[in-house]
N, C-alpha and C positions, 0 to 999 in steps of 0.2 A: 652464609657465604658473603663474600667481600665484594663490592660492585665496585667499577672501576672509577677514581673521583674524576669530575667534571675539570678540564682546564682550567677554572676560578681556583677550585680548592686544590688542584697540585700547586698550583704557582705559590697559593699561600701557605702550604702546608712548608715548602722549599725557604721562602724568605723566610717565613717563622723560626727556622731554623738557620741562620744567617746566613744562606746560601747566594751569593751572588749570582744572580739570572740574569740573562739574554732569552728575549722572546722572538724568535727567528722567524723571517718569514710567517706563511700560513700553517702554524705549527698548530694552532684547536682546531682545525677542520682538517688537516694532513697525516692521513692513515691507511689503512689498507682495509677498509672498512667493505665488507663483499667476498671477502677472501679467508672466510675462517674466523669463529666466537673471538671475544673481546671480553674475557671475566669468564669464570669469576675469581678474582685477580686473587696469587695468595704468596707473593714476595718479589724481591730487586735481583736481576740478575745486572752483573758486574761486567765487561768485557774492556778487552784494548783494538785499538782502529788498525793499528799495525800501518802507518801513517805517520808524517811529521808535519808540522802546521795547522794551528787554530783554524784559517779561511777555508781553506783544502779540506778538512777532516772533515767540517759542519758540512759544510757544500755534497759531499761526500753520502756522507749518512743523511743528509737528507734528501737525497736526488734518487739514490742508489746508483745500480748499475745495469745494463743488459741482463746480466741472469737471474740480478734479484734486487726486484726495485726497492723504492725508498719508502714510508724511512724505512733505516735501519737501528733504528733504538726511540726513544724517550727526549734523550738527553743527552750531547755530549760534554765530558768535563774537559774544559782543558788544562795544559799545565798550570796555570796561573790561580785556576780554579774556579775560574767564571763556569758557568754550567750555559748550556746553548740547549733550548728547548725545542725539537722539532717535530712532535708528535705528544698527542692527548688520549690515543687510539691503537687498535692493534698495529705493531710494528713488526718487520721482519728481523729481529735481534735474536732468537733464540735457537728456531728451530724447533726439532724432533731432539726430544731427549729421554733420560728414564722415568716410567712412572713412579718409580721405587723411590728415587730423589725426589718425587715433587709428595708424597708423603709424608717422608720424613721432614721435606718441608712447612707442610702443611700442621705436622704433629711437631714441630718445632725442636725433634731432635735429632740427633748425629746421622749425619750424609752417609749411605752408602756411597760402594765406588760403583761408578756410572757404569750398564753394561749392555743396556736397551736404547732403542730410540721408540717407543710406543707413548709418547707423548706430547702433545700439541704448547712447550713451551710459550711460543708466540701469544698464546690467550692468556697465560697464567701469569707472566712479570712482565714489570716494569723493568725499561732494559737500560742501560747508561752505557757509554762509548768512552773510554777515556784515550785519550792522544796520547800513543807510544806506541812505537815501533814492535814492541813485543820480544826482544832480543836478547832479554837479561839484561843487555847494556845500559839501553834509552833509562835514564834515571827519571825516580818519582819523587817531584819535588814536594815535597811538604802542603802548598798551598791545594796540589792537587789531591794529595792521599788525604786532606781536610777536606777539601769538599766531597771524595769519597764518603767516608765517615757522614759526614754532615747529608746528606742527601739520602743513604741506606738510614740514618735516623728519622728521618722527617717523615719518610713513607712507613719506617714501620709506629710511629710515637701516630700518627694520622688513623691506622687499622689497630693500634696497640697491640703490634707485634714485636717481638725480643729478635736480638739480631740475628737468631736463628733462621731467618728468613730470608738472607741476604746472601747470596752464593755466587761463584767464579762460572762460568760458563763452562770451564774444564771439568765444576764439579756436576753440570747440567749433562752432560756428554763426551766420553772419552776421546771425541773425535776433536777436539779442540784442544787448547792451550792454555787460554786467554782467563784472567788477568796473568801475564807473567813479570815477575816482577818484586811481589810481594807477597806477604801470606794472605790469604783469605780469615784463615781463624784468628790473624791479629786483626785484621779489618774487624768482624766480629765482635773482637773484645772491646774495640775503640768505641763501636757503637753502640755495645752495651755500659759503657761506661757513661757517655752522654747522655741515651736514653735514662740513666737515672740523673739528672739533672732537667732543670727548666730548660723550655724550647730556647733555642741562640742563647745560652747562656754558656760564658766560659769552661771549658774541663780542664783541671789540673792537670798538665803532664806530669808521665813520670818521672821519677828522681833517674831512672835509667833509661838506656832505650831498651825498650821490649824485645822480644825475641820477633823477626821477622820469618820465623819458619825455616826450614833444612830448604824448602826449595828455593828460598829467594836467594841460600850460597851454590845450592846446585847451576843454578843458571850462571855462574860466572859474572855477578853484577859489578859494575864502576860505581859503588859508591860510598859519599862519607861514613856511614856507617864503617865500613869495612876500613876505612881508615883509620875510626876511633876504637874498632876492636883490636886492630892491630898494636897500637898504643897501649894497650892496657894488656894485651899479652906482654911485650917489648917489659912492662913494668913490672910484670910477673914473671920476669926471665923464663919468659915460653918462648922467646925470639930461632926461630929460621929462617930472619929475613938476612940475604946479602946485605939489601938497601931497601929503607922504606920504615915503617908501611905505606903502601898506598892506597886510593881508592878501588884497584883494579883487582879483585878477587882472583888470585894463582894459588900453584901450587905450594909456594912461601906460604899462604895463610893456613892452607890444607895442614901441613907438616907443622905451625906455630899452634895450631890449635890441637895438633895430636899432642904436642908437648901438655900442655894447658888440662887436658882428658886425665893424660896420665900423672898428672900434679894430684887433681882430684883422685887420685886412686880407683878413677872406675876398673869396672873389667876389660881387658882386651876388648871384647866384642864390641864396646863401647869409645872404644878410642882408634874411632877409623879416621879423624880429622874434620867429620861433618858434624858443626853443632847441635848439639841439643837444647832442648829448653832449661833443664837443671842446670847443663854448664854453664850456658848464657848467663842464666838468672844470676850466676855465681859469679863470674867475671864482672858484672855490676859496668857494663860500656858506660859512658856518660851520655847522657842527652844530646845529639848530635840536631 
């Protein structure tokens, strides 16, 4: 069983991993310590603060609130990517979730879909906050979705666990949401990508952008991404736009990308306008 590391060895496990840290407050001795096991620890759950502002968010999760004090996680990232540490200890980030996902956690394969809450999450992960509204909109800037990556690495490279161990809160409990925004199984990929690399040591990007998953266009996101897929449809004469492309995920992109489906000669049922990973991969976006 995994025992949970001492403040000394998170902090270094984090820098090792070129994670830029803020030691906030009384973050090694700030927990909920009396209120429920602490370990034994067996992966990183992922969340968003649904919140804007660095000062606010930290203050935030680490204070709590009237119905549910503080902390509320680990750690929070911010956009920028600095990581804010307020907790060494059990935190309230997680919750009641399915035993069934902390299994497949634990046996390090594929997530069921959440459908219980018979599990005491709060003892099992290490929790992170990331600063965003939650909204599809509030965009992830890069330095942040890096220190995601870099952070789900450091803790599993520390227990020598593969990124299967690193999950969305939505995938802890159907009662959430959270991360929204991005995919989780790309988060996954990114950190098994690192993971085979030396600790803070550079990763190759890829020659394209990845596939950020069906739900990060479901949500309607604002971002460059969808900008540079626009472009590269426009160049594959898949164009529906009046005007554009833009950042701002419409029904233009829905309709350019039906075109793009039925280029590839999928089937009907496959050319409803919501990316797949075949077609993405196909489209080859450029690195945004």
């Amino acid at each position: 069983m995994a025992t949970p590391m001492t403040p000394d060895k998170l902090l270094a496990a984090l820098r090792a991993e070129g994670v830029r840290v803020v030691e906030y407050g009384s973050w090694r001795t700030h927990d909920r310590a009396g209120h429920g096991a602490w370990g034994p620890i067996n992966g990183v759950m992922i969340h968003h603060t649904v919140s804007s502002g660095t000062e606010s968010s930290v203050a935030l999760c680490y204070e709590g609130y009237a119905d549910l004090p503080g902390p509320l996680c680990h750690g929070v990232i911010a956009k920028d990517g600095t990581v804010y540490l307020i907790s060494a200890g059990r935190a309230n980030h997680a919750g009641r979730g399915d035993s069934d996902v902390l299994a497949a956690v634990v046996a390090e394969r594929s997530l069921p879909a959440p459908s219980s809450m018979n599990a005491d999450g709060n003892a099992r992960f290490y929790g992170f906050e990331c600063v965003n509204l939650g909204n599809g909109a509030d965009p992830w800037p890069s330095e942040q979705l890096d220190a995601i990556e870099r952070v789900g690495a450091a803790i599993c490279r520390a227990y020598g666990w593969s990124a299967a161990s690193v999950i969305g809160h939505k995938e802890w409990t159907d009662t959430k949401i959270d991360p929204r925004g991005f995919s989780m199984q790309t988060m996954r990929e990114r950190i098994d990508r690192r993971l085979a690399t030396k600790p803070g040591k550079p990763v190759a990007a890829p020659e394209h952008e990845p596939f950020p998953g069906v739900e990060f266009f479901k949500s309607y996101p604002r971002s460059p991404i969808v900008t540079a897929m626009g472009r590269r449809l426009v160049e594959e004469g898949c164009s529906a736009y009046g005007s554009g492309p833009g950042p701002q995920w419409t029904a233009a992109d829905v309709a350019s990308f039906r075109k793009w489906q039925n280029k590839l000669g999928d089937s009907p049922a496959y050319c409803d306008g919501w990316p797949g990973r075949k077609q993405w991969d196909a489209l080859k976006v450029p690195k945004v």
